[in-house]
N, C-alpha and C positions, 0 to 999 in steps of 0.2 A: 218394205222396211229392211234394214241394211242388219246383219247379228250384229251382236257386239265380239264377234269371236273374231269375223274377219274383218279385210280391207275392202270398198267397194270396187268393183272395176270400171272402168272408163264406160262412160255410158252408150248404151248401145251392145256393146262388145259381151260375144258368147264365152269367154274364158273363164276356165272357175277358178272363183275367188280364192287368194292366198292364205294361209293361217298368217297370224301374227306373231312378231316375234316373244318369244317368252325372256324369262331374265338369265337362262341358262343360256339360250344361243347368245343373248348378247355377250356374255361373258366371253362364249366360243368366239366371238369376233372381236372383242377386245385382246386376244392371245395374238393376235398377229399383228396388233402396234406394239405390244409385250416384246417381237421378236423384233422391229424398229429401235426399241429402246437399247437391245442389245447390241445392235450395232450401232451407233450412234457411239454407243462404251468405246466401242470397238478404236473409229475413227478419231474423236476427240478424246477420250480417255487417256488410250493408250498409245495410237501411232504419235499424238502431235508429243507427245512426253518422251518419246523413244529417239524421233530425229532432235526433239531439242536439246533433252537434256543425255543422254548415252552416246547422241551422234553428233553434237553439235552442231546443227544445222541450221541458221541463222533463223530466229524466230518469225520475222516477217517472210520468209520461205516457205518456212512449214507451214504456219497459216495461211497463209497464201493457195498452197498447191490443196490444200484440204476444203478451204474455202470454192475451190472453183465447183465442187458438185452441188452449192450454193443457185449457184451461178447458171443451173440448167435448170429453172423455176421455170419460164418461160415455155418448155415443154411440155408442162402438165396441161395446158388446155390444149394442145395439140395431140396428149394422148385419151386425153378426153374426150375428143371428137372420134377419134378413132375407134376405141370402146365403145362410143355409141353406136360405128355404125358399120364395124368391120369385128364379127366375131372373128376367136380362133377356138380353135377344140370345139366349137359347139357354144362359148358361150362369150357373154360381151364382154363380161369384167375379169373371172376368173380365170380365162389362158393369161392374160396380162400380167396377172398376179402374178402366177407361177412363174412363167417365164423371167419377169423385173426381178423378183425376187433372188434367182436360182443367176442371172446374172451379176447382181448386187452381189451374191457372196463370192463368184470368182475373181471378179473385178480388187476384189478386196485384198482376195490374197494373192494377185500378179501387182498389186499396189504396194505391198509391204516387201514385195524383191527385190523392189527397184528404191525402195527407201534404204535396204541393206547396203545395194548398189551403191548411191547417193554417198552413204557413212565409209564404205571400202574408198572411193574417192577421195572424197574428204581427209581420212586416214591418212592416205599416202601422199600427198600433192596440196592436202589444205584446199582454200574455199578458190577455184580457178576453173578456168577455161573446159576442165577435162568433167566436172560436173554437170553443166549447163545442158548437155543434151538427156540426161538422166532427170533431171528435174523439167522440163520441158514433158519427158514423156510421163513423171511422174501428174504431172497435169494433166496430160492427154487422158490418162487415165482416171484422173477424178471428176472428170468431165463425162465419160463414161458408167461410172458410177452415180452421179446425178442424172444420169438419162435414165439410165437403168430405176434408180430410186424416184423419178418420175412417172416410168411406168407400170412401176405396180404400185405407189402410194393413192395418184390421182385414180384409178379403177376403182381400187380399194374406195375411197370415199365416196365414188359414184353408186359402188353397193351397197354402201351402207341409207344412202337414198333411195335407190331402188327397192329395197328390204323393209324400209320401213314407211309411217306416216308421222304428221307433226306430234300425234299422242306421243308415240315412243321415240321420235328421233334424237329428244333433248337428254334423256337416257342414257342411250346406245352412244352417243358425243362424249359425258361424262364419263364411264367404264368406259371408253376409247381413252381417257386424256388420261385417267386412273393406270391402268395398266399401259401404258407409255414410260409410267415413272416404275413401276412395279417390273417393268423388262428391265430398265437402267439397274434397279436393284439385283436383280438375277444375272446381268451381265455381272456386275462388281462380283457376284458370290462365285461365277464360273472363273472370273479373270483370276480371282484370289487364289483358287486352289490352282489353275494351271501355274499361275509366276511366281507362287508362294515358294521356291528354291531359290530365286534370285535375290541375293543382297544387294546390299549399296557398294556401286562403283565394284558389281560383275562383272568377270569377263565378258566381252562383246559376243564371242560364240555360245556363251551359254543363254545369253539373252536372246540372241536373236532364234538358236534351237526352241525354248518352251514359247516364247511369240509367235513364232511358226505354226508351233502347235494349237496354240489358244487363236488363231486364225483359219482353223482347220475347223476345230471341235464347234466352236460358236457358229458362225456360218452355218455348218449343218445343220445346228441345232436350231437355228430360227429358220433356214428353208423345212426341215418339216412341221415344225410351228405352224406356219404359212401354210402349207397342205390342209393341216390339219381343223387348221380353225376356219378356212372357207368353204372345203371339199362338200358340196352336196349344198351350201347355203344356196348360190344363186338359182339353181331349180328347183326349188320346194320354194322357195320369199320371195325371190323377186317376182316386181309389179312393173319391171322395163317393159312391158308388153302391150297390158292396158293403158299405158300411158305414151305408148307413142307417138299422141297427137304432138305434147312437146317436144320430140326429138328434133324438128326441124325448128325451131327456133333455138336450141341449147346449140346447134351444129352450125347452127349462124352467128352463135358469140363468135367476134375473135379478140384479138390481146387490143389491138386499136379500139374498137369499141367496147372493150370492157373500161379500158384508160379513159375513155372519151364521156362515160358516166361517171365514173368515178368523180373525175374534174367538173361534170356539170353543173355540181350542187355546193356553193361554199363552205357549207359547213361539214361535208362530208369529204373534202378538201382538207380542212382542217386535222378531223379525225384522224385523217388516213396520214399527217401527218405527226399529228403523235403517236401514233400507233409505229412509224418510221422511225421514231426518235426513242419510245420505249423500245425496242427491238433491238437496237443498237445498242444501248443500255446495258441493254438486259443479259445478253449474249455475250458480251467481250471480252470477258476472261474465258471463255470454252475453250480457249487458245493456250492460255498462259496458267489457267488454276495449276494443274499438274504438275509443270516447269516449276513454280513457286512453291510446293509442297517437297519437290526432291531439293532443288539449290538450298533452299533459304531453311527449312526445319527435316532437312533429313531424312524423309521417307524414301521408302521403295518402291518400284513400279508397282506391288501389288498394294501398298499404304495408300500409295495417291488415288489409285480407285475407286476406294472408301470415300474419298472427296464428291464423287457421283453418287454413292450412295447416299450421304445426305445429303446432299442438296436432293436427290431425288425421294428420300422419305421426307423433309421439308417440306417439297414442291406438293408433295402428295397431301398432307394434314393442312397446306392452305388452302386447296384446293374444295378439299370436303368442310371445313368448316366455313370457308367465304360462303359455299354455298346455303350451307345451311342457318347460319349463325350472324354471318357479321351483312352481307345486302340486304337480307328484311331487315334488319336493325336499322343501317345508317344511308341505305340507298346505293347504285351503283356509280357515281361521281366519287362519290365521300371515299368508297371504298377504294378503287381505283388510287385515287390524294392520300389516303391511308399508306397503300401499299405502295406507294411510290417514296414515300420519307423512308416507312422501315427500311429499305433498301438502300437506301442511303445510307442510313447508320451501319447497318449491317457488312455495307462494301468498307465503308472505312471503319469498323472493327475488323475486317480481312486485313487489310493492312495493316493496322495495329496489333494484331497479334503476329506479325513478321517480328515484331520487337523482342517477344516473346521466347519464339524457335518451339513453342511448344506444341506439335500435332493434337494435340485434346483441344487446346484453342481455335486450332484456326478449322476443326472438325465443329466445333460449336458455332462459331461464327457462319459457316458454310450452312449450317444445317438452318440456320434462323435467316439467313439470306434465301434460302429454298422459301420456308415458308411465304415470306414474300414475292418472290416469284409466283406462289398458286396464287395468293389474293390477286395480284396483277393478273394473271393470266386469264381466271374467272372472272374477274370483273370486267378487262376489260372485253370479253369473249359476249357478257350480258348485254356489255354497254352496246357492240356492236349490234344486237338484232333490233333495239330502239331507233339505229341506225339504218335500219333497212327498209325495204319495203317489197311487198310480197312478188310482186309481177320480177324484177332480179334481183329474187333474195342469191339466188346462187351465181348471181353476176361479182355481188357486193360480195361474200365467203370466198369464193374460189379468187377473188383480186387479192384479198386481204392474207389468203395462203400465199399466191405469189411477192406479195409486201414482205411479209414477213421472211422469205426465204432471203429472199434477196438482202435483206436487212442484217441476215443472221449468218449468209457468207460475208457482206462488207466489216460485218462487227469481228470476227474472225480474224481478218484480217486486219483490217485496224487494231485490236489488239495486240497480233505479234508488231506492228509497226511502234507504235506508243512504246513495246517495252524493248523495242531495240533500240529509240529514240531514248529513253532512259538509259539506257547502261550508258550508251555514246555522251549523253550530258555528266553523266558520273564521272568516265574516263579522264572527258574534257577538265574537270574539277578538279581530281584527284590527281592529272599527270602519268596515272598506270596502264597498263597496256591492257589490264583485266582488273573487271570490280570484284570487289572482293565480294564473301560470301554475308559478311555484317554488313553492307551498304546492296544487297543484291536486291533487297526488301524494298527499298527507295525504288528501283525502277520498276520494279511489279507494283508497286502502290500507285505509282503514274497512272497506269492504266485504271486501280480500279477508285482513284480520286476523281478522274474523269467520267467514270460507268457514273457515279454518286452527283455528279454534277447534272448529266442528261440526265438522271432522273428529275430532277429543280426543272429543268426546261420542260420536261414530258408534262409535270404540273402545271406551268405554264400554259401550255397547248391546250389541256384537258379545260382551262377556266373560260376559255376564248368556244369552246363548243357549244353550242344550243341545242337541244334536243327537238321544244318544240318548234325553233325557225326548220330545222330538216325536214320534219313531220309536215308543215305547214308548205312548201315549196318542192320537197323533193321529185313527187311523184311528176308533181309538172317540168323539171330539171330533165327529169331520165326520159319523158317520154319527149321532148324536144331534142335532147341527145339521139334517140334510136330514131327518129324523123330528119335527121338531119343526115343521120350516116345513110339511109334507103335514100334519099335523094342523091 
């Protein structure tokens, strides 16, 4: 008979059994999505608000060049295999960490020189010929960054599997998604005090000095985050060991045949196709909220921060009450069609309070569009394991991370596109060489009339889903799929 204190080990296997995680380590391991959230501040917060609106750097650039560590999704199963099966320092997950991590912060700040770079260009010469090669390497480098953010995110999840079993894994998921918004909030409170001396329409040297700085201070503070909250986990929990009968089939996924199930079951087709169309959605102002908080009502770099803070206290109260409160009540469909109208309303009261110029508005609006975001997120996070099935549950999770990356650099970028697609329809209107600061509201509303329309389509998609036809057909789908690719 097995305790109830530990895990069992792989049968057969002399290895002693692992303790289990308690609620204090999970916490310890929720501290290092904590330090993800703070950069994420970092990246969308603050860089894309700095080239748009202090450097004017055409919005579908910025997003763009931000967008591309999006774009290095693709990576993560390929460092996935490699964690499996190529320790460093001794261990499979944890050199990866460190390393991805400690890269992640340099990468960050040789990213924001070359943005200064970018604005001195621009400055002197306007939008020409003599910047193309700065923003070109400004890519290269965010490409970097996504690799980098590849390699120690996907480890990271792989140990949080290895660490646990299905009792606690639904847990250790939740206080991961929790403190994600909880680091968002601790970046805002570290951004606030570093760029609290910069006014509206600062000089450029004094901006770019404390930016320099709050690119210094944060970075280190989430690399030893990271140290901190892994150092010592994967040798005492991990169960990579007894369990390496699955390694060789996890090391035989690859991205073709993870694609290739995905597509084999219609309805799992469908999902993954709302799930592409909420993602889009959902994400599209990451680009342009900030932009829209300094042009249109006046804030400062360290004001529009605040805009991450609630949506990230938002994100966080929908998150804990979907789960507790609103799915046992109305089901995971309902809920889902729930949070997909809030959000609707909620985007276009963002725009409506452009009307206004009032920051307590459009801070309230933000924050009631977070909440929505958690219902979405949770539910549709539930919806997905109904979606799954045991033999690749972690075929179907680790695609739907890729999905959603990908989703969340396109939306990114779509974003800056829609609202430079707006101003040019303004100009074209109005005959002016520049929209004014009273119609600037009109082309950021572009954008988020659009986020509020996918969401109607994402509804759409959600009605067309079946739960029990997937349940009913899947597992013979997947396993005709993985039959077909060994032949």
């Amino acid at each position: 008979m097995t305790s109830p204190d530990v895990s069992p080990s792989a049968s057969g296997s002399s290895a002693t059994p692992k303790p289990n995680l308690g609620i204090l380590t999970m916490l310890r391991l929720g501290v290092f999505n904590m330090g993800l959230g703070i950069m994420s501040l970092l990246t969308l917060g603050v860089l894309n608000r700095v080239m748009i609106e202090e450097l004017r750097v055409p919005a579908l650039v910025a997003a763009g060049a931000i967008a591309v560590h999006q774009f290095m999704a693709p990576a993560r199963v390929w460092f996935g295999q490699m964690s499996d099966s190529r320790p460093i320092f001794g261990y499979h997950r944890s050199g990866y960490i460190w390393l991805g991590i400690g890269t992640v912060a340099v990468t960050a700040f040789f990213a924001l020189q070359v943005v200064w770079q970018i604005g001195d260009r621009i400055a002197e010469g306007g939008w020409g010929p003599a910047v193309y090669p700065w923003v070109g390497l400004l890519g290269l480098l965010f490409a970097l960054y996504g690799l980098a953010l590849s390699a120690t995110s996907t480890p990271f999840t792989a140990l949080l599997v290895d660490v646990s079993d299905e009792d606690s894994r639904s847990r250790l998921v939740g206080i991961g998604w929790a403190m994600l918004m909880v680091g968002i909030i601790a970046g805002v409170i570290i951004t606030s005090i570093v760029l609290k001396p910069i006014e509206l329409d600062a000089p450029i040297e004094q901006v770019q000095s404390l930016v320099n700085r709050l690119f210094v201070i944060a970075p280190a503070v989430v690399c030893v985050l990271a140290v901190l909250s892994t150092a010592g986990i994967e040798k005492k929990y991990s169960r990579l060991k007894s369990r390496s009968s699955l390694r060789d089939r996890e090391d035989s996924l690859t991205l073709g045949r993870a694609l290739k199930i995905l597509t084999a079951s219609r309805q799992t087709g469908l999902f993954f196709t709302f799930l592409l169309v909420l993602s889009l959605s959902l994400f599209m102002q990451d680009a342009v909220l900030e932009p829209y908080g300094g042009e249109v009502f006046g804030m400062t770099i360290a004001e529009t921060t605040q805009l991450n803070a609630a949506f990230g206290m938002g994100t966080l109260l929908g998150i804990i009450t979907t789960g507790w409160l609103v799915v046992p009540r109305i089901g995971k469909k309902r809920t889902v069609v729930a949070g997909c109208g809030w959000a609707a309303l909620c985007l276009l009261g963002i725009t409506l309070s452009g009307l206004t110029g009032n920051p307590t508005v459009l801070l309230t609006a933000v924050f009631c569009f977070g909440i929505a975001s958690g219902i979405l997120t949770l539910g549709a996070i539930v919806l997905m394991l109904d979606l799954t099935v045991a033999e690749t549950a972690g075929t179907f999770i680790g695609a739907w991370g890729l999905a959603q990356a990908i989703a969340r650099g396109s939306a990114t970028v779509l974003g800056g596109g829609v609202l430079d697609l707006g101003r040019a329809i303004l100009r074209a209107f109005s005959g002016a060489a520049e929209v004014g600061e009273s119609q600037a509201f009109l082309a950021y509303g572009l954008v988020f009339t659009l986020q509020a329309v996918g969401m109607m389509v994402a509804i759409l998609l959600l009605s067309r889903v079946d739960i029990q036809e997937f349940q009913a057909n899947a597992k013979a789908a997947i396993t005709a799929a993985l039959e077909s690719d060994m032949d």
